[in-house]
Structures are given as structure tokens and as C-alpha cells.
C-alpha positions as CSV (number, residue, x, y, z in Angstrom):
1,X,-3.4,-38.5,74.5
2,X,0.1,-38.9,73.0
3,X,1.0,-38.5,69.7
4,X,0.5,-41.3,67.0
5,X,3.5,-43.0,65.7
6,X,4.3,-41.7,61.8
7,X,5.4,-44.3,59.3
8,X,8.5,-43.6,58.0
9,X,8.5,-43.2,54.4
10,X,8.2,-40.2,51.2
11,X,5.1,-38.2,51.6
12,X,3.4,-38.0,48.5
13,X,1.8,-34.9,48.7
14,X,4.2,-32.0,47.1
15,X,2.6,-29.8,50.1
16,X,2.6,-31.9,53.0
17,X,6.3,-32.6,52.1
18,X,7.3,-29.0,51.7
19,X,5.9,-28.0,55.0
20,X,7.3,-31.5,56.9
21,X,10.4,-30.7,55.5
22,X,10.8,-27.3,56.6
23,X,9.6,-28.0,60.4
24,X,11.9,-30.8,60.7
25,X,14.7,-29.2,59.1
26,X,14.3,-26.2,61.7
27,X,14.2,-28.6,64.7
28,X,17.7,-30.4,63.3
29,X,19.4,-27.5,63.3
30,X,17.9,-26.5,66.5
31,X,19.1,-29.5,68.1
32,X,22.1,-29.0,66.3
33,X,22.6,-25.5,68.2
34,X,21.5,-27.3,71.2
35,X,24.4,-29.7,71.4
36,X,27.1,-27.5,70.4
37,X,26.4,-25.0,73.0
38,X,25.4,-27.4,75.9
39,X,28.2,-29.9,75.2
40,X,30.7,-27.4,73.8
41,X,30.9,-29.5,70.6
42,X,31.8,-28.6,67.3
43,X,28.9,-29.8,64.5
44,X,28.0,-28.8,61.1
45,X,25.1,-30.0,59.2
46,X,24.4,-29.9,55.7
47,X,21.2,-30.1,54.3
48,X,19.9,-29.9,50.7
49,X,16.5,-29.8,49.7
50,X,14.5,-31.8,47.3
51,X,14.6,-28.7,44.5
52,X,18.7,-28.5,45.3
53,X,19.0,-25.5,47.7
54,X,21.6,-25.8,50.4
55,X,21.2,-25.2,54.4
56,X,23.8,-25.4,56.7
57,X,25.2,-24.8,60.3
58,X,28.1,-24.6,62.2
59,X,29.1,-24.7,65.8
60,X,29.7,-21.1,66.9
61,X,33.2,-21.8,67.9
62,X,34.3,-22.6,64.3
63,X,33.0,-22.6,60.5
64,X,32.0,-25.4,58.2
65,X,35.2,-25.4,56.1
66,X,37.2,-26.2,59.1
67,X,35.0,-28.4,60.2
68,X,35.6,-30.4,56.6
69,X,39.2,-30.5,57.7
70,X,39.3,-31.6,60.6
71,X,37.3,-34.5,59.0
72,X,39.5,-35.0,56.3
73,X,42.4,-35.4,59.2
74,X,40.6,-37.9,60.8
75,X,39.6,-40.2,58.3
76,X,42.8,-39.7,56.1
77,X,40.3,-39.1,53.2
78,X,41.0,-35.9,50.3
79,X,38.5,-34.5,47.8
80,X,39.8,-35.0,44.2
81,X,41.0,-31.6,43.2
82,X,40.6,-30.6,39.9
83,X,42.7,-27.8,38.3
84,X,41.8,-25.4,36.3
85,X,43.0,-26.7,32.6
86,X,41.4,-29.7,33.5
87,X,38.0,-28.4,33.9
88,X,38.7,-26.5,31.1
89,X,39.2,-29.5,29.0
90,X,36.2,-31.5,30.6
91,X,34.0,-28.6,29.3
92,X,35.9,-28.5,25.7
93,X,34.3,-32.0,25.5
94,X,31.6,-31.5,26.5
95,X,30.6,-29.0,24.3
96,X,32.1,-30.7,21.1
97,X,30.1,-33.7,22.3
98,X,27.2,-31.3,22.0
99,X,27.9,-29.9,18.9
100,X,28.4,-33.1,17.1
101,X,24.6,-34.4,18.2
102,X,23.5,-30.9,16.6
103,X,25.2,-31.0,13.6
104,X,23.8,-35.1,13.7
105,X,20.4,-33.3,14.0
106,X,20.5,-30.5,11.2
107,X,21.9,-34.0,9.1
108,X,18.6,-35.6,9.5
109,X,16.2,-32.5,9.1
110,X,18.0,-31.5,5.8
111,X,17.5,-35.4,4.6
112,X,21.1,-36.8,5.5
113,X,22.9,-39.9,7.8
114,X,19.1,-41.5,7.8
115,X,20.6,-45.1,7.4
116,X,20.9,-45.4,11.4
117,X,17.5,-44.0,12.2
118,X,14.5,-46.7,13.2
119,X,10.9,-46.4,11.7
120,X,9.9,-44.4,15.0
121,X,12.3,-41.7,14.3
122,X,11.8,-41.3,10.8
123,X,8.0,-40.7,11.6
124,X,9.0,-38.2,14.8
125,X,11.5,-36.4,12.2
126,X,8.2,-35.9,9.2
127,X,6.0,-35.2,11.8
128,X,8.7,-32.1,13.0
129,X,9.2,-31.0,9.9
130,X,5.3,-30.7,8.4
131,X,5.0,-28.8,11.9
132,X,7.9,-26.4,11.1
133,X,6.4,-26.2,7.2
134,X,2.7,-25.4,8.8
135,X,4.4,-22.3,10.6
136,X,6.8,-20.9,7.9
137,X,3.5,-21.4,5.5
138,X,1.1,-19.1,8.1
139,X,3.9,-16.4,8.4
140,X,4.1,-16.8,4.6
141,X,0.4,-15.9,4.4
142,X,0.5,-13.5,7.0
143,X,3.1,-11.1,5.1
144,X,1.1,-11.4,1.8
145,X,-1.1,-10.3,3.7
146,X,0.1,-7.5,5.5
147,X,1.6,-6.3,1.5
148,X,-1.8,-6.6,0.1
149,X,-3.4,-4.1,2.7
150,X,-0.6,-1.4,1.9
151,X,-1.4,-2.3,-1.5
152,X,-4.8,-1.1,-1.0
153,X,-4.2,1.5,0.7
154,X,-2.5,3.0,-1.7
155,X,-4.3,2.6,-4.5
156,X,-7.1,4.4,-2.5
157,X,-4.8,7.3,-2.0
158,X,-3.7,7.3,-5.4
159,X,-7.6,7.5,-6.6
160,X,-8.2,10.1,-4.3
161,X,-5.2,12.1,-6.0
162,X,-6.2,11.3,-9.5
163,X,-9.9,12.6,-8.6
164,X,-8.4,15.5,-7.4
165,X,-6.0,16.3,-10.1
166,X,-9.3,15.7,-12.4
167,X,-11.7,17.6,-10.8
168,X,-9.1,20.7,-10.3
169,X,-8.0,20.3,-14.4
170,X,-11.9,20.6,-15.3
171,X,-12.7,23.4,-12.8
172,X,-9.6,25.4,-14.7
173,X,-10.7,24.1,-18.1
174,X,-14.3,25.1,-17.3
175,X,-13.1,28.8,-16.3
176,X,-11.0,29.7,-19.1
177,X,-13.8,28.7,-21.6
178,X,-15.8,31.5,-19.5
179,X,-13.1,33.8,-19.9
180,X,-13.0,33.2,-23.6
181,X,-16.6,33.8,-24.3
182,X,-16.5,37.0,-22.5
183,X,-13.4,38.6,-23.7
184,X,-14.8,39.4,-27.5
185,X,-16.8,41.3,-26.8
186,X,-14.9,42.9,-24.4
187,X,-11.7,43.3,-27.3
188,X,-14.4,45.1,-29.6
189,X,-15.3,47.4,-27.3
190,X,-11.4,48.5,-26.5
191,X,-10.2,48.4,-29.9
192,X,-10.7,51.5,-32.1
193,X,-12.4,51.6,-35.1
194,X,-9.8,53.1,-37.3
195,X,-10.4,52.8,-41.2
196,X,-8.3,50.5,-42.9
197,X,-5.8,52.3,-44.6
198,X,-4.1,50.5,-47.7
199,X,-0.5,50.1,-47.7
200,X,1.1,52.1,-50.8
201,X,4.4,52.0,-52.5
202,X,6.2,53.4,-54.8
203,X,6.4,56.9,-55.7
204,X,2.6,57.6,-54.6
205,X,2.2,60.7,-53.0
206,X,2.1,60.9,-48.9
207,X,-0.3,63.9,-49.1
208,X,-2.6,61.6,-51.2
209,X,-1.9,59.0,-48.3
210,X,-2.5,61.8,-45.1
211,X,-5.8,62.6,-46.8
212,X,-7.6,59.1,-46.0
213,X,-6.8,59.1,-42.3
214,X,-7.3,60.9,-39.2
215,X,-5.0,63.9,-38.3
216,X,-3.4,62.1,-36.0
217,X,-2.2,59.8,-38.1
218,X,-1.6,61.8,-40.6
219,X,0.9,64.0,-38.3
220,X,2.7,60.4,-37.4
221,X,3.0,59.4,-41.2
222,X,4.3,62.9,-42.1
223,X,6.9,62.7,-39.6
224,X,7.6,59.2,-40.2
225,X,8.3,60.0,-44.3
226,X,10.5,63.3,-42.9
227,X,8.0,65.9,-43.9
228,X,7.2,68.9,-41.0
229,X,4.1,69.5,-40.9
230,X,3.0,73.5,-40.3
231,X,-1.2,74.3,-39.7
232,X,-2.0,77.4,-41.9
233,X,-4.8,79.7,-41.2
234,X,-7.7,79.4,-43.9
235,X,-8.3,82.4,-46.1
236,X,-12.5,82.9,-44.3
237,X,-13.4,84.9,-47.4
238,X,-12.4,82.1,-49.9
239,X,-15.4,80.3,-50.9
240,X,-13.8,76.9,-51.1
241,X,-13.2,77.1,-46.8
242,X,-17.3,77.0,-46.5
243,X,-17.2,73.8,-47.4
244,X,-14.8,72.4,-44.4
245,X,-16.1,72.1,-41.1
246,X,-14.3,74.2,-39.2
247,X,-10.9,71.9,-40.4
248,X,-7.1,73.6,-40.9
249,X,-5.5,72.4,-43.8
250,X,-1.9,71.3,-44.0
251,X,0.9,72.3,-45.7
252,X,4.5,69.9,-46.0
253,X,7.5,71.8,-46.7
């Protein structure tokens, strides 16, 4: 059975097309191949897809730019060359042409040059900018957010500190009132008991003053008012010794 007959027209199908157009462009250029080399003739083809990317042969014996040439030559026809300033200046405009529609735009979101704008326009432009409002508005809440959790967190921390610094000052507070109650005591049993001696002046006596306190200080407060101070042997057989216990007696000079 031979092979229907295809109406020619666009496939519909994305797929179909992308996998007719890739078969048929390989047999063209196999064809294309075929007639150069069998007929020693010079062909390029050009092809460009549907999505803009470029195929192309030439004929073994030459390239495709000479090819372009030699049809230039034989139809008297030129390409439009254009220099290099002017392409220059063609983008120039381009891109003030551009500018100007997006400083037309900022115009009209700010609330500016509305007199040209229709009903359908003003209503795309509010329903834009109550968009744009809707997003600044969640980020707004989202960073108040964010600063209330740090917030938070460090009040947390600074409880925790303040607990810490409390607890710490009673524990301290709680031990020195320990040391206190045990340190009376303690003093009384250190300290001496010495007798309290008065304090005299004037032209009292020292001896009367060395009587009413230990040797010791009796020796200190002699030396201290300039007298020496010399132990002299008792006399055993006066009566008046009996009476000390087993004291010296002491002589300034």
C-alpha cells in the first residue's frame, strides 16, 4: 500500500510539529547535499525554526557568504548597510523612547499626567497599587514581628540575669549574717580580760598607777614615763614579805 497523501497546512500539535519539522528539515538538506555533489552545483539553504534558531548548508566547494554574493551579483540587489554611529543612534532612541514611557509610568503610580488615562486604566492602576500596598503592609508586619521575638528574647535573658544577680546577693547576704552571729563569741574568747585601768593626769604618782595593773604593764608604763625599773630581792625575814605570794617588789630610780 502506498502512502496517503498529507494535506498541506500548520500542524497544530506543538509535538507533531517539532518532530515533522526536524525529519523534513534533515531530508532538505540531504537533498541539498545530494544535488551539489551529483550535479556539481553550488546551494545553500537557510532554514530557521519556529522558536528562531538558524540551520544552514553550503555546497562543499564554497561557503554561504559567498554564495550571498554571488547572488547579490546576479540580481544587482545590496543589503542596506548600516554603520556603526547609526546603530548607535537607533539605540539612543530607542532607549530614550523607553525611558520616557517609564518615567510616564512612575507619573501615574505617584498620582500625576491622569488626564489622558480612560476609566479601564485608572481601575488597572488602583488595583496595582492596593497590590503593591498589600505586600509592603505584610513585610511591615513581618519585621515587627521578627523585632518583637528579639524583644522577648531578651527580656527572658535579662530575667534570668536579674534572678541570678538576686539569688547570688541573698546567698552572700545570708552568709555574712552567719558570720556575724558567730564571731562574738569568738571575739570574747580572744580578747583578754585586762582590768580597766583609769586614765590619770596630773601630777598623780606612776607607782600609784603600776600598782593597779599587771607587771607587764606596769614594766611598759614605767618605761613609757622614763623610769627603769630594777627587781629587788625581798628581805625573807621581814614579816611584811609573808604576806606576798611569792611577788618581787619594784623599785624606780
Amino acid at each position: 500500500m502506498g502512502r496517503g497523501k498529507i494535506e498541506i497546512k500548520r500542524i497544530e500539535n506543538a509535538t507533531n510539529r517539532q518532530v515533522t519539522f526536524s525529519k523534513r528539515r534533515g531530508g532538505l538538506l540531504k537533498k541539498a547535499n545530494e544535488l551539489a555533489v551529483l550535479c556539481d552545483a553550488r546551494v545553500g539553504v537557510v532554514i530557521f525554526s519556529s522558536t528562531g534558531r538558524m540551520f544552514e548548508y553550503s555546497s562543499p566547494a564554497s561557503s554561504l557568504r559567498d554564495l550571498i554574493e554571488q547572488y547579490q551579483n546576479a540580481t544587482n540587489s545590496q543589503f542596506e548597510e548600516i554603520n556603526h554611529d547609526q546603530q548607535i543612534f537607533v539605540e539612543m532612541t530607542r532607549m530614550r523612547n523607553e525611558m520616557e514611557k517609564l518615567d510616564g509610568a512612575i507619573r501615574r503610580y505617584t498620582g500625576d499626567d491622569l488626564s489622558s488615562l480612560s476609566l479601564a486604566d485608572v481601575n488597572d492602576i488602583e488595583q496595582q497599587l492596593e497590590f503593591s500596598v498589600a505586600k509592603v503592609r505584610a513585610r511591615k508586619h513581618q519585621l515587627l514581628n521578627q523585632q518583637l521575638d528579639n524583644l522577648r528574647r531578651k527580656e527572658h535573658i535579662l530575667e534570668d540575669q536579674n534572678s541570678f544577680l538576686c539569688r547570688m546577693i541573698s546567698e552572700n547576704q545570708h552568709g555574712s549574717d552567719r558570720k556575724m552571729a558567730v564571731m562574738p563569741p569568738v571575739l570574747s574568747m580572744l580578747t583578754p580580760a585586762f582590768p580597766a585601768t583609769p586614765y590619770y593626769t596630773g601630777e598623780e604618782s606612776s607607782s600609784t598607777a603600776l600598782q593597779l595593773t599587771s607587771p607587764q604593764l606596769q614594766l611598759h608604763a614605767a618605761e613609757a614615763a622614763g623610769f627603769r625599773l630594777q627587781p629587788t630581792q625581798p628581805n625573807l625575814q621581814d614579816p611584811a614579805c609573808s604576806s606576798l605570794h611569792a611577788g618581787h617588789g619594784l623599785h624606780l630610780w
